[in-house]
C-alpha positions in Angstrom: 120.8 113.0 86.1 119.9 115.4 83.9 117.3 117.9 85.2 116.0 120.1 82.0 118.7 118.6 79.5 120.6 122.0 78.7 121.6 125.2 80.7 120.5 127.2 77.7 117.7 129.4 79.7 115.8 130.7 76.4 116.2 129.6 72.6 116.4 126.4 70.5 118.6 123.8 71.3 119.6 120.8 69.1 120.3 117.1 69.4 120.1 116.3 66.0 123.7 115.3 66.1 123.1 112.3 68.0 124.2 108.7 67.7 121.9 106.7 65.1 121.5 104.5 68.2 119.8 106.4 70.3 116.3 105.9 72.1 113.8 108.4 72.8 111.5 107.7 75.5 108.2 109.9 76.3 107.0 109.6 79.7 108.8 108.4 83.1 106.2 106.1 84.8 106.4 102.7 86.0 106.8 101.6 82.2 109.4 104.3 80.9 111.2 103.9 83.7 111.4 100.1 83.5 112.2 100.8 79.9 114.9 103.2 80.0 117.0 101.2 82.8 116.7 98.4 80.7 118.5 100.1 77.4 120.6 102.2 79.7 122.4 99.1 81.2 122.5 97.9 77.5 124.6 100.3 77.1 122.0 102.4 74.6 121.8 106.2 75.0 118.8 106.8 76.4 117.0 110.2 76.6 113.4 110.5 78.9 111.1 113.4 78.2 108.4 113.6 80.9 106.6 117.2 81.1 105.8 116.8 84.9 108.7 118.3 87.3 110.7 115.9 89.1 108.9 114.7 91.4 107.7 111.6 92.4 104.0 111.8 92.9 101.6 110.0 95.8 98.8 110.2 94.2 98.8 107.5 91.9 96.4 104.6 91.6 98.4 101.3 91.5 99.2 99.7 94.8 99.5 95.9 93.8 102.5 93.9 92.1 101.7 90.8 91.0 104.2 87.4 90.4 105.2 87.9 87.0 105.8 91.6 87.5 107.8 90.5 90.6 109.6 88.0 88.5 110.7 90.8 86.1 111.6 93.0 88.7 113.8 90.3 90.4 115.5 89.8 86.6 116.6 93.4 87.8 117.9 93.0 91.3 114.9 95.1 92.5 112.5 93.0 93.9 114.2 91.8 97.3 113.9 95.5 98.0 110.8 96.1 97.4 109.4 92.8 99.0 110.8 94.9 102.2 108.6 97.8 101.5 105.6 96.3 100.3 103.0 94.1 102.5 102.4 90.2 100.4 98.8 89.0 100.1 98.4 85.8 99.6 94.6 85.9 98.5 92.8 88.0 96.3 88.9 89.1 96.2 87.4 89.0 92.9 83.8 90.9 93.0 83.6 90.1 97.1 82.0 86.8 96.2 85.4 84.6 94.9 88.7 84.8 96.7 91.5 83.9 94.7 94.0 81.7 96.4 97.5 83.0 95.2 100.1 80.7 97.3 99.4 77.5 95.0 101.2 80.4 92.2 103.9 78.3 90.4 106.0 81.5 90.8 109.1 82.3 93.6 106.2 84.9 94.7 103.1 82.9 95.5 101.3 86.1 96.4 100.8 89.8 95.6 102.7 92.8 97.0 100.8 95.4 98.0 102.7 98.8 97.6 102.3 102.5 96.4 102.8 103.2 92.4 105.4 105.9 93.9 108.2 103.1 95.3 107.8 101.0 91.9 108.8 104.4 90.5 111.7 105.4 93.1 113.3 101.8 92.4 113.1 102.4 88.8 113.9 105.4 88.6 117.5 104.7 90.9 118.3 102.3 88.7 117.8 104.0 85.3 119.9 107.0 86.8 122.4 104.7 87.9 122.7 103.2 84.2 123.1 106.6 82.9 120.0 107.3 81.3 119.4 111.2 80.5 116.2 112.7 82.3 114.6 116.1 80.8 111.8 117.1 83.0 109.2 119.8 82.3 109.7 118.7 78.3 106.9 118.6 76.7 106.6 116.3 73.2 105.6 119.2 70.7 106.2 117.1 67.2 107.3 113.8 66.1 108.3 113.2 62.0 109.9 110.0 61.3 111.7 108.7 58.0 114.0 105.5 57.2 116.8 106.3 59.2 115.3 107.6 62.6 112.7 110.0 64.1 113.0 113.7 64.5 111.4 114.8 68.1 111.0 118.3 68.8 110.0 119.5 72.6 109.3 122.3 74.4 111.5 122.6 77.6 111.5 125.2 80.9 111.0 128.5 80.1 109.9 127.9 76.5 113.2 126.6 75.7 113.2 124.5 71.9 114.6 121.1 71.8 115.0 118.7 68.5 116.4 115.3 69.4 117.2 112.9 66.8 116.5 109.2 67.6 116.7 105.3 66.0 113.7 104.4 67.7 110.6 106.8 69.9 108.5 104.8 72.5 105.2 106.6 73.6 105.3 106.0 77.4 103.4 109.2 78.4 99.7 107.5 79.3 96.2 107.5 78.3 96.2 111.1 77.0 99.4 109.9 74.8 101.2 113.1 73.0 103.2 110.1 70.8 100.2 108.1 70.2 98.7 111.5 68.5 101.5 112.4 66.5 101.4 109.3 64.6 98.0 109.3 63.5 96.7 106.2 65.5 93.1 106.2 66.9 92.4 104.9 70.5 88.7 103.5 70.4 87.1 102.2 73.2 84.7 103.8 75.6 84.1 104.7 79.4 83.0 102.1 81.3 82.6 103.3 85.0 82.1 107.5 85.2 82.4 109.7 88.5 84.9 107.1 90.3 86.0 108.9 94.1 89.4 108.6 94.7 90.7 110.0 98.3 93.6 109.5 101.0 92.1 109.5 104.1 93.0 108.1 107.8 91.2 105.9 109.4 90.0 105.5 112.6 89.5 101.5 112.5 91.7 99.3 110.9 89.6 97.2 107.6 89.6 93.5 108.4 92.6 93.1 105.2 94.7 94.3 103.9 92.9 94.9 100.7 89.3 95.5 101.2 87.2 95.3 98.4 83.3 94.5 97.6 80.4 95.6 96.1 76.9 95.9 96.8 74.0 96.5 95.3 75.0 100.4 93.2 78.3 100.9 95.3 81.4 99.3 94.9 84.8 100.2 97.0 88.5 99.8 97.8 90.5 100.4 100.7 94.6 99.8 100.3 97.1 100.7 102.7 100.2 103.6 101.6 102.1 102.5 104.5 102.5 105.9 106.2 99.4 106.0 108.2 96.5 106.5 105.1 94.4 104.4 102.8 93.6 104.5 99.4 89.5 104.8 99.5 88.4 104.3 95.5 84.4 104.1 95.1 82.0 104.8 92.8 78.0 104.7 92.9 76.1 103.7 90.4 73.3 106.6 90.3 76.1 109.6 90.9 77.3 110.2 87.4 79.1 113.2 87.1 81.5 115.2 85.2 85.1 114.5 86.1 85.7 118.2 87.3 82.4 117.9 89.9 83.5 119.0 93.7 83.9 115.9 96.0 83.8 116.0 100.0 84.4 113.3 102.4 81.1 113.2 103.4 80.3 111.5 99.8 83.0 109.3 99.7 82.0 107.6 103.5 78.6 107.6 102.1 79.8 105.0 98.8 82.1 103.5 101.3 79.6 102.6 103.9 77.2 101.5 101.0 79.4 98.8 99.6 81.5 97.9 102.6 79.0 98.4 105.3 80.6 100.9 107.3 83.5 103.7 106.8 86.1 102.6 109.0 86.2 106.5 110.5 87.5 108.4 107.6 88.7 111.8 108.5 92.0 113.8 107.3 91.6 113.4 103.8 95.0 114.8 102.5 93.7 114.6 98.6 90.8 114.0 96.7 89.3 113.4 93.2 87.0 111.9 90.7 88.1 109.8 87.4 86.3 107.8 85.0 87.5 104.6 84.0 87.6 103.8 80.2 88.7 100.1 78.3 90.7 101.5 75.1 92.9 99.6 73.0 95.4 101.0 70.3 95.2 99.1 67.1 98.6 99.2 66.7 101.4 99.2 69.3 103.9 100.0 66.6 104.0 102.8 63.5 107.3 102.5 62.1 110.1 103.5 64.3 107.7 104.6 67.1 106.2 102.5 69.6 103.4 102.5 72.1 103.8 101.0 75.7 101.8 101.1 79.0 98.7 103.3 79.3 99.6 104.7 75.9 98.8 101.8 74.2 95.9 100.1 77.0 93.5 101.1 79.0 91.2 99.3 81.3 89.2 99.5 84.3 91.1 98.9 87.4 90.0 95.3 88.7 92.2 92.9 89.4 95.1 95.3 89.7 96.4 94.7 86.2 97.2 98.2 85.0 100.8 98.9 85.7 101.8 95.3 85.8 100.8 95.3 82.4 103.0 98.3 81.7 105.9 97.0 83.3 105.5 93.8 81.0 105.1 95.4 77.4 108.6 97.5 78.9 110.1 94.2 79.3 109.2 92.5 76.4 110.5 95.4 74.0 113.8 96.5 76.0 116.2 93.7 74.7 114.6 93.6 71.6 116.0 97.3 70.9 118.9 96.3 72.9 119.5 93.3 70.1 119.1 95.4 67.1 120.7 98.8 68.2 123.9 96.4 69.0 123.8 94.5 66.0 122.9 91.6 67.2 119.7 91.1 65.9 117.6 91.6 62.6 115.3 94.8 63.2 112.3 92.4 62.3 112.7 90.9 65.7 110.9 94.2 66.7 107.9 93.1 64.6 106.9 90.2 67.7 106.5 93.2 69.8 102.9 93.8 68.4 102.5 90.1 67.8 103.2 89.3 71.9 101.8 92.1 73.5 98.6 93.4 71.7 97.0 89.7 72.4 98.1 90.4 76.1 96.4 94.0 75.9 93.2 92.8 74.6 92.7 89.5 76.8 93.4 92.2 80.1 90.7 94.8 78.5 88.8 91.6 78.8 89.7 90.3 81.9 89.3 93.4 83.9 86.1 94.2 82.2 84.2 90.9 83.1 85.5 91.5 86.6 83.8 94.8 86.7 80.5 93.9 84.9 80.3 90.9 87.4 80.8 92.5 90.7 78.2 95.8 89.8 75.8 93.1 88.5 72.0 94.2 89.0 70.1 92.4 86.7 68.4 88.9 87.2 70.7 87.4 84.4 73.5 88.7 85.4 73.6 88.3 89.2 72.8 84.4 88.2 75.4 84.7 85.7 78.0 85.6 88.8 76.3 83.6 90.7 76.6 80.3 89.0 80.4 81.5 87.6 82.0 81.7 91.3 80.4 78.5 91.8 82.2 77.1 88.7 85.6 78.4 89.7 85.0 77.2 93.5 85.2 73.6 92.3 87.0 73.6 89.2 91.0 73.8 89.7 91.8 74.1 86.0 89.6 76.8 85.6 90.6 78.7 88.7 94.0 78.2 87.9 93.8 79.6 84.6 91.9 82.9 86.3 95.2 83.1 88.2 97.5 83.1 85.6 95.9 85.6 83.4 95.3 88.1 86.4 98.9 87.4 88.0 100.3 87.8 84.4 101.7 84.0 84.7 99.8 82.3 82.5 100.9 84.4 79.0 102.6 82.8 76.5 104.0 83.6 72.9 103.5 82.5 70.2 105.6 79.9 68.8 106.7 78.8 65.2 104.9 75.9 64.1 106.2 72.7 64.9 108.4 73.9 67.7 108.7 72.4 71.4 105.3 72.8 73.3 108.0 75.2 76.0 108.4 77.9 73.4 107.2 80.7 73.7 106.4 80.0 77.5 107.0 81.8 80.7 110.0 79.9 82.2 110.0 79.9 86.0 112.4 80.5 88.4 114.3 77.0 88.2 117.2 76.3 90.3 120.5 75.6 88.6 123.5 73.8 88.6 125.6 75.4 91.6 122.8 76.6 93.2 121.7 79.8 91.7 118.4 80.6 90.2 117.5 81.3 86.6 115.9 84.8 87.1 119.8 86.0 88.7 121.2 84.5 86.1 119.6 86.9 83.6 120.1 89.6 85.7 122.4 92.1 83.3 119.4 91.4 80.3 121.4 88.8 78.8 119.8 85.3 77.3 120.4 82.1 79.4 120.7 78.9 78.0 120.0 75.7 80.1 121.6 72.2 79.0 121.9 69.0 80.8 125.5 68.6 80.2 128.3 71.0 80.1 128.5 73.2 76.8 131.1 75.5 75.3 129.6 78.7 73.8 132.5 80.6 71.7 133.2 83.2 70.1 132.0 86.6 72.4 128.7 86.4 73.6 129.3 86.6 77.3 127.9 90.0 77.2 124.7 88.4 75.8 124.7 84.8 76.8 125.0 83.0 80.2 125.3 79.1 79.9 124.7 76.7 82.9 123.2 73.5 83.7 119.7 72.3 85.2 120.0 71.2 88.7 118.7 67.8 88.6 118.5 65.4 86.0 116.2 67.2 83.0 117.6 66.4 79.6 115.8 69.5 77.9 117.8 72.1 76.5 116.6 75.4 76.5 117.4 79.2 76.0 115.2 81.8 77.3 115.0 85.4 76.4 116.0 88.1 78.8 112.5 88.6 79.7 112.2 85.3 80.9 110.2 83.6 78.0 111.9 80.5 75.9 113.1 81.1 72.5 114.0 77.7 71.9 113.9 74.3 73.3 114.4 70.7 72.4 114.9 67.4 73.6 118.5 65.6 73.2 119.8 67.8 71.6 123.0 67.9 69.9 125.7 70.9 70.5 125.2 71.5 66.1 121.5 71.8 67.3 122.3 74.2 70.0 124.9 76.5 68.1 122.2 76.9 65.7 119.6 78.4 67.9 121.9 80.4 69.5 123.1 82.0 66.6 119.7 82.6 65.2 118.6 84.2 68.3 121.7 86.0 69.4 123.3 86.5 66.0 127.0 86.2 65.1 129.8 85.9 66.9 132.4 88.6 67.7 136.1 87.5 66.9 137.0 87.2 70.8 136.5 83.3 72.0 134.6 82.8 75.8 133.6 79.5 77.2 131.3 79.1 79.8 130.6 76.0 81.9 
């Protein structure tokens, strides 16, 4: 890997030269990294900027995969791995008032995983390397200009060092505070919702009852979350103690907010770090500007209930990975890259949502609200439908795309993790980012697309046909169809054929 991308110590350094292929990606958390494995192992030169050293940090604020981000990650061969690091929870608090019962999930992980940001980021981050992508750390984004053949990225490296890199496509991965998102003009409106948050490692002298502790009370709401090493995650915040960002915080405060909404403070002592956020819903109006794209924390922000930040980020890095893939190979028209705004900025919003109303309803004070809670949990406690469809959209499983009109009621759906013909599973099978089309009876698919297209059979006796995308969503499906029917699809989704001829059974 690539440290600092040159041994030039002092000067300008070029890239210009660069294939017209070539992805630049700005930022290396959980969603650049994701991102950059994915078109690394597409074979698409891939060059990360991240302005940080290299180092992994502990202090970040996710701790909690959930079952479609699991499913993507297993699409990758990495979520055995971290199943073995990670603890599973099978029930969720919402607000300390509605637990969530995961293990009904229609998912191969009918739970969460709780687990550090910082061994999402290690897994990742392996695998990218592995694939070859190029890592320049301490490189800061300085200016982005973009015309009809590419984008022209100039940085700022160690010891002042110049850097232009010339790139098909840019993808603003670098958070809230987004250099990208700047440099192309776009506006991030929204607005804080929660001010003076406390964030701290501590030890703990008793265990909490769970393994995620959660609830609020009255002006205080906290969180407790296991790293794995000994400490816990404390994140509070009290309602009357609204101040600046940059305010001193002890321990004593954060046991005070702690004790407040959780009843006691479990013996905190040995805080290792400490700090105060605020915690702002934003939205980016577009996740696109012409070559250059927005994903993660760049593009969203939101409150952090329900655990839905970084899973989201993952899932916008999935969702445009093979669709760069596609049209940097060839394969695909460069509109396909137009249904990256169209799939994800619905899936942006509805989470800004999501995560909002779980906030406003568990720091609810007023007499309308607190019945409004009130006579809410008791809606979801008897209605399954209802419940169910809280599940999906906070476990990420209940998203769908849009679909053409008249097309079959499966596209545009998440397809689970069916067992196949022979035994295998359909998220193994798109392991290596190809599609995977299902049939009920033996198919041939000619003419070179086993880089980009696995065939195989369903396991029992369904007589759908269908072929779903690399991140797990169907493209296209129909009932009886015929194999004129099926070429078609497939060489609307995958494009033409190379000369080579490949079967598959």
């Amino acid at each position: 890997m690539s440290g600092s991308g040159t041994t030039e110590p002092t000067g300008t350094h070029s890239t210009a030269g660069t294939p017209a292929s070539r992805v630049v990606i700005v930022g290396c958390g959980p969603t650049g990294l994701l991102l950059a494995g994915d078109l690394a192992a597409a074979g698409v030169p891939v060059t990360v900027l991240e302005k940080r050293p290299h180092q992994i940090s502990n202090l970040s604020r996710a701790f909690v995969l959930h079952a479609r981000t699991l499913e993507q990650l297993d699409a990758r061969g990495l979520a055995d791995d971290l199943e073995a690091v990670g603890q599973p929870l099978d029930r969720l608090g919402l607000f300390g008032r509605l637990t969530m019962d995961l293990s009904a999930l229609p998912s191969r992980y009918r739970h969460l995983l709780v687990l550090p940001q910082y061994e999402v980021e290690k897994a990742l981050e392996r695998r990218a390397v592995d694939a070859g992508a190029d890592f320049r750390y301490e490189t800061e984004l300085t200016g982005l200009t973009q015309d009809a053949a590419g984008v022209t990225v100039e940085a700022r490296g160690p010891e002042g060092r110049t850097e232009t890199v010339r790139a098909a496509y840019v993808v603003g991965a670098d958070g809230m505070r987004s250099a990208v998102r700047q440099a192309i003009g776009l506006p991030f409106p929204g607005r804080s919702v929660i001010r003076s948050v406390v964030l701290a490692d501590v030890r703990l002298a008793e265990k909490p009852p769970t393994l995620l502790t959660v609830d609020a009370v009255g002006d205080a709401f906290a969180f407790l979350a296991p790293f794995g090493d000994g400490y816990y995650r404390v994140i509070g915040w009290h309602r009357g103690r609204d101040v600046s960002d940059h305010e001193p915080l002890d321990l004593a405060e954060v046991k005070e907010i702690t004790r407040l909404a959780l009843g006691r403070d479990f013996g905190m002592h040995d805080a290792r770090w400490m700090s105060r956020f605020h915690s702002d819903e934003r939205q980016a109006p577009a996740y696109r500007v012409g070559r250059v794209f927005l994903a993660g924390d760049a593009a969203h922000v939101h409150t952090p209930a329900g655990g839905q930040g970084m899973n989201t980020g993952l899932q916008d890095a999935a969702n445009l990975s093979w669709k760069l893939a596609a049209v940097l190979g060839g394969h695909a028209d460069p509109a396909l890259l137009a249904t990256y705004q169209d799939e994800r900025h619905p899936v942006g919003r509805a989470v800004l949502r999501s995560s909002g109303g779980i906030v406003r309803l568990a720091m609810a004070k007023r007499p309308w609200t607190l019945a409004a809670r009130a006579a809410l949990t008791t809606f979801l406690d008897v209605c399954g439908p209802a419940r169910r469809k809280v599940a999906g959209q906070v476990t990420g499983i209940g998203y769908r795309y849009p679909a053409p009109r008249g097309a079959h009621a499966l596209t545009g759906a998440r397809v689970p993790d069916v067992t196949l013909s022979g035994g295998g599973r359909l998220y193994e099978a798109l392991r290596g980012g190809r599609f995977v089309l299902i049939t009920p009876e033996p198919y041939e698919a000619g003419a070179g697309r086993a880089d980009r297209l696995a065939v195989t059979r369903w396991a029992g006796g369904r007589r759908t046909t269908v072929l779903v995308r690399p991140d797990g969503y169907a493209a296209w499906a129909a009932d009886a169809a015929t194999p004129a029917d099926i070429e078609t699809a497939v060489l609307r989704h995958l494009g033409p054929t190379s000369p080579a001829t490949v079967q598959f059974s």
